[in-house]
OpenMM code with the backbone's topology and positions (N, CA, C; nanometers):
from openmm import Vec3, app, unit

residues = "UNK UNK UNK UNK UNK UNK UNK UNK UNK UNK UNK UNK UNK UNK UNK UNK UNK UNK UNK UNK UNK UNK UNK UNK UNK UNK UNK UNK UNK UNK UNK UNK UNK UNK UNK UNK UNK UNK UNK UNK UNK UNK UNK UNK UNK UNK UNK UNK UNK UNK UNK UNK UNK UNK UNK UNK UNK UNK UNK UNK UNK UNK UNK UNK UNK UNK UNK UNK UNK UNK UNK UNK UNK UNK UNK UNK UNK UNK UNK UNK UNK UNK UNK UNK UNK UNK UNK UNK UNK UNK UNK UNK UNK UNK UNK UNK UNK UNK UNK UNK UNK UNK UNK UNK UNK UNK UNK UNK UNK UNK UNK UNK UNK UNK UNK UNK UNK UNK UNK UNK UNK UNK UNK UNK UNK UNK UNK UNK UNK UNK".split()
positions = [
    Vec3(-5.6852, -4.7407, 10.2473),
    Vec3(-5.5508, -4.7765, 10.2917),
    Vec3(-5.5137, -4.9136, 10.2356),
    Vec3(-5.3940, -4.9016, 10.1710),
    Vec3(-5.3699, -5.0687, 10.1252),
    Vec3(-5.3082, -5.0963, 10.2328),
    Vec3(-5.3171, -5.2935, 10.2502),
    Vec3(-5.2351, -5.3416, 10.3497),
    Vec3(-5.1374, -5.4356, 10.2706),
    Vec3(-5.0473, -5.4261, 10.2813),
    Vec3(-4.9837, -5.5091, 10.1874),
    Vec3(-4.9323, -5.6378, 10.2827),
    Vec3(-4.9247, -5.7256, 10.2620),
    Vec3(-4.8542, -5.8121, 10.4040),
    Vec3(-4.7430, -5.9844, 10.2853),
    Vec3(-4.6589, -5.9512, 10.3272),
    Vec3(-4.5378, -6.0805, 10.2632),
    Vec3(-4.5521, -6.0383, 10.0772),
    Vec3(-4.5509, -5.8958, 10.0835),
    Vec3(-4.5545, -5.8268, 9.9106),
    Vec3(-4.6954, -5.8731, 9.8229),
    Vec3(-4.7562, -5.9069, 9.9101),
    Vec3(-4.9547, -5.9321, 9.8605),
    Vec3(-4.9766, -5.8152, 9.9125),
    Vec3(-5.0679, -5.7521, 9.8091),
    Vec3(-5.1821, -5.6691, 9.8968),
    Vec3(-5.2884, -5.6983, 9.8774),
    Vec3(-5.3637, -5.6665, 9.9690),
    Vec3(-5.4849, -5.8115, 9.9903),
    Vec3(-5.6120, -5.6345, 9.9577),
    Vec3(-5.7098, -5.7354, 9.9046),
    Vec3(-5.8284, -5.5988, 9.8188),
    Vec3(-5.9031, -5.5629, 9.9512),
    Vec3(-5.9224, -5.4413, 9.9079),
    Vec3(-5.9666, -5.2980, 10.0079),
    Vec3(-6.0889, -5.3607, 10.0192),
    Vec3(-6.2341, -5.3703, 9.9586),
    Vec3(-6.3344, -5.3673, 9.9555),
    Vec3(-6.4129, -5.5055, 10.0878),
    Vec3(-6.3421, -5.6179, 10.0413),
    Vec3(-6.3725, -5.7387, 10.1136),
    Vec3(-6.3529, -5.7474, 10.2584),
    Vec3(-6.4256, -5.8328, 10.3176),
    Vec3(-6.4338, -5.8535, 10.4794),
    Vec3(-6.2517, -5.9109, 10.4975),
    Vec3(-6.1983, -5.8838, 10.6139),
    Vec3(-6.0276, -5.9387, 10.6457),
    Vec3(-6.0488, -6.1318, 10.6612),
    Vec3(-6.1593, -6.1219, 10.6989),
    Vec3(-6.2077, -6.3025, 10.6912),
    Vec3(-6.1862, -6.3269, 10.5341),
    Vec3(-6.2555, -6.2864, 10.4231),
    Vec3(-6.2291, -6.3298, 10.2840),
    Vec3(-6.1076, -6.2692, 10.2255),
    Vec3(-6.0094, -6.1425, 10.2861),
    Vec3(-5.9623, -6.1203, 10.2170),
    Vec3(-5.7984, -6.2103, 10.2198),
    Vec3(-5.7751, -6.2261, 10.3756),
    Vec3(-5.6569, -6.3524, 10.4182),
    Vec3(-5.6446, -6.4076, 10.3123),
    Vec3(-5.7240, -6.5185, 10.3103),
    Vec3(-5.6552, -6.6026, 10.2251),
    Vec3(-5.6447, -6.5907, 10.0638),
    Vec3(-5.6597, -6.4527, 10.0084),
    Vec3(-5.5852, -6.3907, 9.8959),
    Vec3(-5.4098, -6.4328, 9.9038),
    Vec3(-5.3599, -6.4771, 10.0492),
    Vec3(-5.2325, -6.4682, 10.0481),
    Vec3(-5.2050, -6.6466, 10.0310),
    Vec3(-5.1352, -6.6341, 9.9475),
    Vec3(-5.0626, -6.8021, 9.9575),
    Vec3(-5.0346, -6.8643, 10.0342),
    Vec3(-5.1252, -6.9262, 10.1097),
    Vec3(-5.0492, -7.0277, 10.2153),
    Vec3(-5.1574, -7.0137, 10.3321),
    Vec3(-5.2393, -6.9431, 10.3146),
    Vec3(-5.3404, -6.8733, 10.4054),
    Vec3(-5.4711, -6.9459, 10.3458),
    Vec3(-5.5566, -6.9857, 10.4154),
    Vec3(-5.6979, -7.0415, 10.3932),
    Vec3(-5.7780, -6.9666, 10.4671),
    Vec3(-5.9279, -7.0113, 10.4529),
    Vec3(-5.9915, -6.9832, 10.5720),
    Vec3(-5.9976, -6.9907, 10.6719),
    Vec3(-5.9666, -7.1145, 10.7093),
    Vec3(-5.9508, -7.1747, 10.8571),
    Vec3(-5.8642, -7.1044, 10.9122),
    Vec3(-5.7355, -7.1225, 10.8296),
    Vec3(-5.6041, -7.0224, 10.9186),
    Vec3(-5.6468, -6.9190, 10.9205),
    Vec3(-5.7331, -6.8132, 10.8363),
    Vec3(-5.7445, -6.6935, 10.8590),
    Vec3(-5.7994, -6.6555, 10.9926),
    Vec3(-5.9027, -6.7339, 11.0063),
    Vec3(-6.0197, -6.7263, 11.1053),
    Vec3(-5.9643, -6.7371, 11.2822),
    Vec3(-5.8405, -6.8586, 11.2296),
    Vec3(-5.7893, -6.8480, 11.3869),
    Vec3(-5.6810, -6.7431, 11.3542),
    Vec3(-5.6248, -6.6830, 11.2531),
    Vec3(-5.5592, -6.5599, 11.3021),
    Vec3(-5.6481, -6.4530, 11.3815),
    Vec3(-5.7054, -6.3988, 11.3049),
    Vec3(-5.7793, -6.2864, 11.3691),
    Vec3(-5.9113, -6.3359, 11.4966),
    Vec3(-5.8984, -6.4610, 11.5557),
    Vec3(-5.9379, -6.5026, 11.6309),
    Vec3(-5.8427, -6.4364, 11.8264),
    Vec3(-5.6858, -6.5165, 11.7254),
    Vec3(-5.5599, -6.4883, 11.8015),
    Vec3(-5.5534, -6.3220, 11.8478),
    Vec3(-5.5821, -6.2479, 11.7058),
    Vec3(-5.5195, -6.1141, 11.7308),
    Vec3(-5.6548, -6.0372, 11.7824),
    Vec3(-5.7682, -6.1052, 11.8193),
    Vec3(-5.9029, -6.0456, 11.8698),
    Vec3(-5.9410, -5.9088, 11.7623),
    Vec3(-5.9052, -5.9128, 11.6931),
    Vec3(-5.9671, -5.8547, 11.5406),
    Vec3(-6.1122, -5.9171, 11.4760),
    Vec3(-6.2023, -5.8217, 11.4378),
    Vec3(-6.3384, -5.8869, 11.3988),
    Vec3(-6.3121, -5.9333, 11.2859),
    Vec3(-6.3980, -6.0128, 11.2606),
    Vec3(-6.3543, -6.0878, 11.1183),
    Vec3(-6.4989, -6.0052, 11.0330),
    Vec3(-6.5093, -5.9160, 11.0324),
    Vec3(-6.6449, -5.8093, 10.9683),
    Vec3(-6.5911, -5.7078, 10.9508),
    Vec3(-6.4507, -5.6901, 10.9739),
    Vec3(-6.4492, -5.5809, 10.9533),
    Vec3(-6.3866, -5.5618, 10.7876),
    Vec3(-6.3962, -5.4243, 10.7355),
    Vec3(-6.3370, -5.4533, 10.5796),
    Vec3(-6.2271, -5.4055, 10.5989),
    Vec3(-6.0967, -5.4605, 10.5090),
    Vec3(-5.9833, -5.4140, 10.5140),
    Vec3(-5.9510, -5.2662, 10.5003),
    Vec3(-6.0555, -5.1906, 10.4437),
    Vec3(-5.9984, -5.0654, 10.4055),
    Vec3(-6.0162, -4.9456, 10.5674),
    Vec3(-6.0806, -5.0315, 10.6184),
    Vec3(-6.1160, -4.9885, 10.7450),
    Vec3(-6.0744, -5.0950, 10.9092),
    Vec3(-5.9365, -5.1289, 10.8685),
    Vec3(-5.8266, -5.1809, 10.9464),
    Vec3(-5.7617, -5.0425, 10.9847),
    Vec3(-5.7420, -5.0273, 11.1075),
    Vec3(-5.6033, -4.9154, 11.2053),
    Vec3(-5.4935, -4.9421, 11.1775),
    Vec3(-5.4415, -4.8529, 11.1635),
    Vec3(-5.3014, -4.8724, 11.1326),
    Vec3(-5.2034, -4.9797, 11.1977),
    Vec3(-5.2455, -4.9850, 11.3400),
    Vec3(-5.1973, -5.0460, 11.4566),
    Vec3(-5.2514, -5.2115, 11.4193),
    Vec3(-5.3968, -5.2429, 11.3874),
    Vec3(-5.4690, -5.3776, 11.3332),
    Vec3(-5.3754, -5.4111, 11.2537),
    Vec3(-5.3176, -5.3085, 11.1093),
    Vec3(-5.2942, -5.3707, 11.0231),
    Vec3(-5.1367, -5.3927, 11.0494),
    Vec3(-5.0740, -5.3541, 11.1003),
    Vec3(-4.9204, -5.3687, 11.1616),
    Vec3(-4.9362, -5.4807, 11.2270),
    Vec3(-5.0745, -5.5482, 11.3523),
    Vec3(-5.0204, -5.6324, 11.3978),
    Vec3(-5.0406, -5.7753, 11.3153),
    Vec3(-5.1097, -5.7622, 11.2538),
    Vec3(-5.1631, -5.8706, 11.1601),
    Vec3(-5.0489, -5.9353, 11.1086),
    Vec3(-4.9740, -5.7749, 11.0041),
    Vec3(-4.8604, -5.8295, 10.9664),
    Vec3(-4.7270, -5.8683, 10.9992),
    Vec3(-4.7119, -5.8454, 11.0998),
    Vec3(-4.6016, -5.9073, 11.2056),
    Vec3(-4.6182, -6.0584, 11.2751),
    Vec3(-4.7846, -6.0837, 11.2612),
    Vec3(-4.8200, -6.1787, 11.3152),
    Vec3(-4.7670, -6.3036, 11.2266),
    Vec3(-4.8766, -6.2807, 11.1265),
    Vec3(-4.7811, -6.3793, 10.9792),
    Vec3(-4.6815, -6.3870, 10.9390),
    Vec3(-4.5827, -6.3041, 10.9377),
    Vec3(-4.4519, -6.3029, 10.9018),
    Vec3(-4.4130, -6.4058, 11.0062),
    Vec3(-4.4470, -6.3525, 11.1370),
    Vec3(-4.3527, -6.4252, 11.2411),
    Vec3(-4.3398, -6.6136, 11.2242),
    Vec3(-4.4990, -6.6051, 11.2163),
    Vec3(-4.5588, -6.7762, 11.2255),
    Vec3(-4.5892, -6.8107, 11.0847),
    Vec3(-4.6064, -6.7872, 11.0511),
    Vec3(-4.6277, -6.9053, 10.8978),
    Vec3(-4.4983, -6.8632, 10.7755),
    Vec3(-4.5190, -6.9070, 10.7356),
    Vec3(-4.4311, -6.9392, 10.5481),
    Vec3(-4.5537, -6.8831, 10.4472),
    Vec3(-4.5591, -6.7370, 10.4087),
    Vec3(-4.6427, -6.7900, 10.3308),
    Vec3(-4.5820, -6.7123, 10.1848),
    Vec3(-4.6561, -6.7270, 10.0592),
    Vec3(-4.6135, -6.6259, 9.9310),
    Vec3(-4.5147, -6.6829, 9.8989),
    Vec3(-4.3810, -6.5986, 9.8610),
    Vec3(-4.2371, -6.6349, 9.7488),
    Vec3(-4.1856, -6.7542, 9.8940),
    Vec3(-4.1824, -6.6881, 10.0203),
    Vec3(-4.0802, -6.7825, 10.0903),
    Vec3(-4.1619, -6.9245, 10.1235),
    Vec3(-4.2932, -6.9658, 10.1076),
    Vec3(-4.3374, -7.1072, 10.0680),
    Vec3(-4.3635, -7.1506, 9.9083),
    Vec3(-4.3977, -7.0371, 9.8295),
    Vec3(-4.3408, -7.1108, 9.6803),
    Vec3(-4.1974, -7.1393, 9.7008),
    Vec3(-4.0972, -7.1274, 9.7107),
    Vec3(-3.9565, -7.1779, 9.6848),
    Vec3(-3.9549, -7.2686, 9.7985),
    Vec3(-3.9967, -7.2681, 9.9047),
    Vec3(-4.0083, -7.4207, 9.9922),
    Vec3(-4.0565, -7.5104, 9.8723),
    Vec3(-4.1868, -7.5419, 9.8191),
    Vec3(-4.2282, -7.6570, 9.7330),
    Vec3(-4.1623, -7.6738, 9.6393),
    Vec3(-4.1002, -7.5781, 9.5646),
    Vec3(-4.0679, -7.5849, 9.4241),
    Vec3(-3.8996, -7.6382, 9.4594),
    Vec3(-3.8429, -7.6175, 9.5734),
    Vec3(-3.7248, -7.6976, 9.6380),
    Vec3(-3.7650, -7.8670, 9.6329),
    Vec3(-3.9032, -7.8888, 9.6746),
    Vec3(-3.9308, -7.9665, 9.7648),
    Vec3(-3.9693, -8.1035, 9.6142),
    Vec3(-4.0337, -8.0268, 9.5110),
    Vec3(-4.0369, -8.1005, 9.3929),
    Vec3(-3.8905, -8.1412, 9.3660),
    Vec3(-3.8044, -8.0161, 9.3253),
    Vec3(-3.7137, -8.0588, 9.2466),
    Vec3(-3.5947, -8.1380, 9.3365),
    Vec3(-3.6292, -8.1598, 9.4315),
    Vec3(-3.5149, -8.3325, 9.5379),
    Vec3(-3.6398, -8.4116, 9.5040),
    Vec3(-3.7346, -8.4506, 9.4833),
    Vec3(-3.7914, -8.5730, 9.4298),
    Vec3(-3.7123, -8.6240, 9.2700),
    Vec3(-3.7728, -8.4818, 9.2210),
    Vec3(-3.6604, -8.5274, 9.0290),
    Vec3(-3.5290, -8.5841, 9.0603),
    Vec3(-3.4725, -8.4924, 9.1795),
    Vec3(-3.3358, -8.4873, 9.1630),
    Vec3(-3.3213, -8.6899, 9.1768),
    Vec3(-3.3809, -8.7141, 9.3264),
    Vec3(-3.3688, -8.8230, 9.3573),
    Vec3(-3.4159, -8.9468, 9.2618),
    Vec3(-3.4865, -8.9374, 9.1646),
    Vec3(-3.5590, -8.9985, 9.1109),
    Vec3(-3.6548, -9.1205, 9.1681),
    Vec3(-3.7361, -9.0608, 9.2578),
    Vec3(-3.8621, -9.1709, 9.3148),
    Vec3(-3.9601, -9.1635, 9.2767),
    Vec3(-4.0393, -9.1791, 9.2936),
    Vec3(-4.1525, -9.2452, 9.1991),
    Vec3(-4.2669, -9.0633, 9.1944),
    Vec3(-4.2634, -8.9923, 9.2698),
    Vec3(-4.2894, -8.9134, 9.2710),
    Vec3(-4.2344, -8.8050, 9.1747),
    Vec3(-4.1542, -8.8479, 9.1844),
    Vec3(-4.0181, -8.6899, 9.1328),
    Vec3(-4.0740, -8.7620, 8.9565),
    Vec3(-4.0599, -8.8674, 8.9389),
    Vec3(-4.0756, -8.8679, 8.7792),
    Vec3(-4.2251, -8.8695, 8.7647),
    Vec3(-4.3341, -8.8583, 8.8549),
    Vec3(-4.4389, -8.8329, 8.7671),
    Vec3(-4.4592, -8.6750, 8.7564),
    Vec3(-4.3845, -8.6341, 8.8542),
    Vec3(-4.3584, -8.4831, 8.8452),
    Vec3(-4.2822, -8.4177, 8.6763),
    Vec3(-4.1930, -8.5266, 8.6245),
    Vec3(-4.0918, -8.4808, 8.5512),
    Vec3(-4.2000, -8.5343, 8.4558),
    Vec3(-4.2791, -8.6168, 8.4489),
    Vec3(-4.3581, -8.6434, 8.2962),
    Vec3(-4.4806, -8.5823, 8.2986),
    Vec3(-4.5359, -8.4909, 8.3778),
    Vec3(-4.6771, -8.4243, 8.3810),
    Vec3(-4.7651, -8.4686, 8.3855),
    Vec3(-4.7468, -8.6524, 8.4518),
    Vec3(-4.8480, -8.6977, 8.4739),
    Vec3(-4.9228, -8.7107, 8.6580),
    Vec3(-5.0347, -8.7510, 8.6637),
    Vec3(-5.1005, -8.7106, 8.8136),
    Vec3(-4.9881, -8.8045, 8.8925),
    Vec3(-4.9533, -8.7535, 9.0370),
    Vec3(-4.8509, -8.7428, 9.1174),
    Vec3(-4.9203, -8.8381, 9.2336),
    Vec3(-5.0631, -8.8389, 9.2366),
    Vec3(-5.0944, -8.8951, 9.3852),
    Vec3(-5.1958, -9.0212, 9.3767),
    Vec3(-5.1849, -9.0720, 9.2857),
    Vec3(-5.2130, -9.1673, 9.2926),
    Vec3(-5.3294, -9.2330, 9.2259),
    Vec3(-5.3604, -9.1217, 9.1031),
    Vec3(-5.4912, -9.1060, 9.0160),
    Vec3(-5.4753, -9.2069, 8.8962),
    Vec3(-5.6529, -9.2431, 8.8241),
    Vec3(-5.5827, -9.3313, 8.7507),
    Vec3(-5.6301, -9.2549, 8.6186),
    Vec3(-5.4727, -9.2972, 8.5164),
    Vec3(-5.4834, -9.1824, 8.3632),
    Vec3(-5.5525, -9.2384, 8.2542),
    Vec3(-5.6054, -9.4175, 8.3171),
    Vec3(-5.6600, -9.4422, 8.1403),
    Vec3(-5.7783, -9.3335, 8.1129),
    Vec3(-5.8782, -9.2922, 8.2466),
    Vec3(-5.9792, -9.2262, 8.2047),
    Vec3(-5.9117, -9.1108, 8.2709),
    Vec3(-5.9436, -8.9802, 8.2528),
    Vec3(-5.9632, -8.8428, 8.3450),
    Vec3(-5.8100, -8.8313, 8.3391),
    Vec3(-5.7687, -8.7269, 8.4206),
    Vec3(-5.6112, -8.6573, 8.4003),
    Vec3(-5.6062, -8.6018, 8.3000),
    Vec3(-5.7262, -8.5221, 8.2411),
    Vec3(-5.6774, -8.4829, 8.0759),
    Vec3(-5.6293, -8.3551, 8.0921),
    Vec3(-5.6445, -8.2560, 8.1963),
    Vec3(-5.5616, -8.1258, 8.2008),
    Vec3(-5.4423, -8.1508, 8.2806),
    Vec3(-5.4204, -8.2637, 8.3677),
    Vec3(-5.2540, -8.2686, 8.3830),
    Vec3(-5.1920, -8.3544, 8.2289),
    Vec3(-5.2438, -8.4051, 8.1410),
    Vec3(-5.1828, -8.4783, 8.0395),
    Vec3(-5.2072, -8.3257, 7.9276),
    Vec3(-5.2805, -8.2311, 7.9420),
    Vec3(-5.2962, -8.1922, 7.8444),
    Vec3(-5.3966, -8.1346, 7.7424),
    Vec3(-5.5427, -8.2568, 7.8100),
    Vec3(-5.6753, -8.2829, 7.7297),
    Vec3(-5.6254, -8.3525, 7.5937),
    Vec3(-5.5017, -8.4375, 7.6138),
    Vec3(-5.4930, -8.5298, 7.4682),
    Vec3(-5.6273, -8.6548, 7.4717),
    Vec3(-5.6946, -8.6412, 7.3795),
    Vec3(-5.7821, -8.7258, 7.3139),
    Vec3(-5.7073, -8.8060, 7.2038),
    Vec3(-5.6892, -8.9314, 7.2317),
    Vec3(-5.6713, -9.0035, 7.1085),
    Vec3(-5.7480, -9.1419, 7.1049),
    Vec3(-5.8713, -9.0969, 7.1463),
    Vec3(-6.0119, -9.2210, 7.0300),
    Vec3(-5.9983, -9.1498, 6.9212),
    Vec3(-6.0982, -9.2684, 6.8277),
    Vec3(-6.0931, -9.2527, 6.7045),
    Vec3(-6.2034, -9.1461, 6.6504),
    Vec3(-6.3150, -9.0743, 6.7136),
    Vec3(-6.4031, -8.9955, 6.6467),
    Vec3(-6.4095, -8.8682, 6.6884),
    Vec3(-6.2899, -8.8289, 6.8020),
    Vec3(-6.3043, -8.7344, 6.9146),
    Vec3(-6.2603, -8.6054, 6.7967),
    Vec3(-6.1210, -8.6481, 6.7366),
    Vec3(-6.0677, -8.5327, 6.6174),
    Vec3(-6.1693, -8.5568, 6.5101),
    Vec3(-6.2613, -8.6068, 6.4194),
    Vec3(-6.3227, -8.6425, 6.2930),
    Vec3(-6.4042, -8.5096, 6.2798),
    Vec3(-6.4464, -8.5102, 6.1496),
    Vec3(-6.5148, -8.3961, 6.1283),
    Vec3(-6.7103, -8.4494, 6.1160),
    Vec3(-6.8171, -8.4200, 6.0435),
    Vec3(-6.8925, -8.4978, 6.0702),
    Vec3(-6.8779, -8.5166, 5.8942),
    Vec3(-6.9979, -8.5862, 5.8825),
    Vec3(-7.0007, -8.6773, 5.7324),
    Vec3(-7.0030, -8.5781, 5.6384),
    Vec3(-7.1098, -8.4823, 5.6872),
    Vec3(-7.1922, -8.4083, 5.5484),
    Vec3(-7.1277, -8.3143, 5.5306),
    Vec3(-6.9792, -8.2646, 5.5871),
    Vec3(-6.8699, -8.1749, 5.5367),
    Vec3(-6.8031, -8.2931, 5.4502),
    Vec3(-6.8024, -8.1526, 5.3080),
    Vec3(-6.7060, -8.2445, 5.1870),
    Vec3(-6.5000, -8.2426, 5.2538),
    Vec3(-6.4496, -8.3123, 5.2014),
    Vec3(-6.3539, -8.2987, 5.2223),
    Vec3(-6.2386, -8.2638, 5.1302),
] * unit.nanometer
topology = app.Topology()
chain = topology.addChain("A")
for resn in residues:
    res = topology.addResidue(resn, chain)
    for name in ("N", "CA", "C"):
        topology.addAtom(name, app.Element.getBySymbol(name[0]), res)
């Protein structure tokens, strides 16, 4: 049985404890006190959720959290009034550089990119002719 819950469907095979937080916005922790809340085992595998389990689950989340497309477009709102505003946030957002407070002379090389520019990092070695 798939369960699909906020247009995720979360994988058949895995325990409902690992499979939660497949959904955006969902962790472990939150998972754990969901099905804590809804007195659901956290052993059990999704493909072997009741129809009734898996209805209440998903009524449960919908009701109380934000999670998937309707909290991606919360953040991605939530970036673009920093740009809009231009604070100090919003433009390290707008230049792809680290946002919280990291420092770029060393490390940040996959928010910059992995640009290397020492001098031996691009070189080839000696004993190739050129």
């Amino acid at each position: 049985m798939l369960v699909r819950i906020a247009g995720a469907t979360l994988p058949n095979e895995k325990r409902i404890e690992a499979a939660l937080p497949f959904l955006y916005g969902i962790g472990l922790t939150r998972a754990r006190k969901i099905l804590n809340d809804l007195k659901i085992s956290p052993d059990i595998r999704v493909k072997n959720l009741s129809e009734s389990e898996a209805n209440r689950l998903r009524e449960y989340i919908e009701k109380n959290f934000k999670v998937e497309g309707e909290l991606k477009r919360e953040v991605l709102t939530n970036i673009k009034r920093l740009k809009e505003i231009k604070c100090y946030r919003g433009i390290r957002h707008q230049r792809g550089l680290p946002v919280r407070g990291q420092r770029t002379k060393t490390n940040s090389r996959t928010v910059r990119g992995n640009v290397r520019k020492t001098m031996g990092s691009g070189r080839k070695p000696t004993s190739q002719k050129t």
